[in-house]
C-alpha positions in Angstrom: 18.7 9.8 2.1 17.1 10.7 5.3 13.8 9.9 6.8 12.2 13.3 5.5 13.9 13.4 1.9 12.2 9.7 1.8 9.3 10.7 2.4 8.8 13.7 0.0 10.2 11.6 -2.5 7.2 9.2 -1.8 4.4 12.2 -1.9 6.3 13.6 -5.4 5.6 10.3 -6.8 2.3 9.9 -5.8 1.7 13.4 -6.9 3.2 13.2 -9.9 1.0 9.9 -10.9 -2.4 11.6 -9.7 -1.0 14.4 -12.1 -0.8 12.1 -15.3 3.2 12.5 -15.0 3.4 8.7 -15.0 7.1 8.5 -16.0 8.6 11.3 -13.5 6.4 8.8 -10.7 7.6 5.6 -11.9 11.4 7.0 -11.6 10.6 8.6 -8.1 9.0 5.5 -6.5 11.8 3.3 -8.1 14.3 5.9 -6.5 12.7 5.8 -3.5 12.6 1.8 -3.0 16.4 2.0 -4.3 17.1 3.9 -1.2 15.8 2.3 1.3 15.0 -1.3 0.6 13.3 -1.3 4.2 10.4 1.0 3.9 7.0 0.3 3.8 5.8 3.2 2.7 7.6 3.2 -0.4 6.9 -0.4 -1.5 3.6 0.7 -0.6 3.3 3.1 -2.5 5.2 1.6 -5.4 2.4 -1.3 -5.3 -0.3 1.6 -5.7 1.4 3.7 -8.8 2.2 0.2 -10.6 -1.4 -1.7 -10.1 -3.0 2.0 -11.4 -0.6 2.0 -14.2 -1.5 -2.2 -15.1 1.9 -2.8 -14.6 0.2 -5.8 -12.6 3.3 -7.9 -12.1 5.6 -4.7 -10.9 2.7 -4.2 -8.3 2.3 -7.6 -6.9 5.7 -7.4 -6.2 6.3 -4.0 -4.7 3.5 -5.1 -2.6 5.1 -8.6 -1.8 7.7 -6.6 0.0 5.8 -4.2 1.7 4.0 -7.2 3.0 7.1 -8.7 4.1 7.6 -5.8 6.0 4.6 -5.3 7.6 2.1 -7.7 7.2 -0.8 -6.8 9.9 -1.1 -3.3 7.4 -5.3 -3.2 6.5 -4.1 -1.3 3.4 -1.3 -3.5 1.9 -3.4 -6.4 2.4 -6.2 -4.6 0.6 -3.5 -3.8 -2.5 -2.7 -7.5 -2.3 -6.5 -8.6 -3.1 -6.4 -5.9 -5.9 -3.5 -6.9 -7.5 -4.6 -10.8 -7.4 -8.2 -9.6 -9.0 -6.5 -8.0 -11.7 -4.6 -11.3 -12.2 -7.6 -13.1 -12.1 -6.8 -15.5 -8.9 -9.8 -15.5 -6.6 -8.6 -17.4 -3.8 -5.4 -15.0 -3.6 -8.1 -12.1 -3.7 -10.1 -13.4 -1.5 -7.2 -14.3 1.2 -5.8 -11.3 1.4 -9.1 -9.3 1.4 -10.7 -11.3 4.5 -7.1 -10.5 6.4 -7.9 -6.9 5.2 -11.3 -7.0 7.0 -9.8 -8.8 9.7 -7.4 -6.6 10.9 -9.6 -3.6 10.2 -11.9 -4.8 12.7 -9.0 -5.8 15.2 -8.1 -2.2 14.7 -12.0 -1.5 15.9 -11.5 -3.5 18.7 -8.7 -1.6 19.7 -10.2 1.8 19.9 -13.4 2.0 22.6 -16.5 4.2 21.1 -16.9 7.8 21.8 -19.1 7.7 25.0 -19.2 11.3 24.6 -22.6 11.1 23.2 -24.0 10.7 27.4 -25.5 6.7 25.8 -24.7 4.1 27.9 
């Protein structure tokens, strides 16, 4: 599977779950992680479908790999605090989350503000 197949297979899934077809999504995603192991974007996104279906322990660890794979990602360390709230482990929740804020605001700091405004 290419790059492109890979990633429509990833936006069919998510479709398909914002549509209510939670099956179809659940056997897209898991195709999609099947194929490549090494994508981000489809643990990712196989994190998301699980932790909105409660499938709470499939999620955590979609999401474990995705984190393996890119850990300095605002969003997967935002799915990680999710996923330990629904399991009801604060400190988890509340590791991952301040890492989320973290590296959003290292994200801030990478962009300069729009001095377009003529406000020094």
């Amino acid at each position: 599977m290419n790059d492109d197949e890979l990633q429509t297979l990833i936006e069919e899934a998510t479709f398909d779950y914002t549509m209510g077809d939670q099956e179809d999504a659940r056997t897209k995603i898991v195709r999609a992680t099947d194929a490549a192991p090494g994508s981000f974007a489809a643990w990712h996104a196989s994190a998301e479908i699980h932790l909105n279906l409660k499938l709470v322990d499939e999620a955590l660890n979609a999401a474990e790999k995705a984190y393996a794979l890119n850990p300095e990602d605002v969003f997967i360390n935002t799915t990680l605090s999710r996923i330990w709230v629904n399991k009801g482990n604060k400190d988890e929740a509340e590791k991952f989350g301040a890492a989320a804020k973290m590296l959003g605001w290292k994200d801030q700091l990478k962009t300069p503000p729009d001095q377009s405004d003529g406000i020094n």
